[in-house]
C-alpha positions as CSV (number, residue, x, y, z in Angstrom):
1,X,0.0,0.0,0.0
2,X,2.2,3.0,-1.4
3,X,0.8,6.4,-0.9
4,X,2.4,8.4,-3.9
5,X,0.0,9.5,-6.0
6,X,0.8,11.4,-9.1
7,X,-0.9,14.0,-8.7
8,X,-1.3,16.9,-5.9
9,X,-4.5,17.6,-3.3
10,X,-7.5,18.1,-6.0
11,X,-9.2,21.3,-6.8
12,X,-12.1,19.6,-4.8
13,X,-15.0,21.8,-2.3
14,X,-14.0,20.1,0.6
15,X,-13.6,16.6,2.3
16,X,-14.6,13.7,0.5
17,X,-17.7,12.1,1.3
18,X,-16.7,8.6,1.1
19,X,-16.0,6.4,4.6
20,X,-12.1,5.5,3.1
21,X,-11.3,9.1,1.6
22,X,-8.9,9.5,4.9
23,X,-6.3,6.6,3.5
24,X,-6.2,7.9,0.0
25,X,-5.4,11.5,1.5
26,X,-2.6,10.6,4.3
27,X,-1.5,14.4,3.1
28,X,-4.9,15.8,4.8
29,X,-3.9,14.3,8.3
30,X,-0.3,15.7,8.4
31,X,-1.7,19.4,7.4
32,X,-5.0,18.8,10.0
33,X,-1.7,17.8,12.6
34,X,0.4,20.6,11.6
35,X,-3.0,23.1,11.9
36,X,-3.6,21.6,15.1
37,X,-0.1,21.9,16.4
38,X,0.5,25.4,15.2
39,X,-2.7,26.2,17.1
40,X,-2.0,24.8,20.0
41,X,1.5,26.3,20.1
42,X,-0.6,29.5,19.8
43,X,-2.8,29.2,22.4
44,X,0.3,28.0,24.8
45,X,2.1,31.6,23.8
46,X,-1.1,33.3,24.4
47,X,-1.6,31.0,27.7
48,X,2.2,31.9,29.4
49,X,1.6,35.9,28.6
50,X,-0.9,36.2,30.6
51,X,0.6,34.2,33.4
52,X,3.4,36.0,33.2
53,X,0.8,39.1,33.3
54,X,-0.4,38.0,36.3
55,X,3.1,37.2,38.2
56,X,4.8,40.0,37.5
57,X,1.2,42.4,39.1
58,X,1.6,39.9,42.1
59,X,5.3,40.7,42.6
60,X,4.4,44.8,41.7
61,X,1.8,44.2,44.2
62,X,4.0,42.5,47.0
63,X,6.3,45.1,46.9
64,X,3.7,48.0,47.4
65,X,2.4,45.9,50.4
């Protein structure tokens, strides 16, 4: 069971309606993977500013108090 095809992704509306169109399209997973892992890397960025946000108005806050 090779997966090279000799052609690219098709010019196609969307995901294919058929119940095996996810092992003719490996391709599909790896970008929905990559999407999903430059996302999440994303939110984690997003996620450690604002605790970093909050730490350093504890620490500004400790040393008023």
């Amino acid at each position: 069971m090779s997966a090279t095809g000799s052609g690219g992704p098709g010019p196609g509306p969307g995901p294919a309606t058929g119940s095996g169109s996810g092992a003719s399209n490996p391709r599909k997973f790896s970008e929905k993977i990559a999407l999903h892992t430059q996302r999440q890397a994303e939110e984690t960025a997003a996620f450690q500013e604002v605790m970093m946000d909050i730490t350093s108005t504890r620490v500004s806050a400790r040393r008023r108090g």
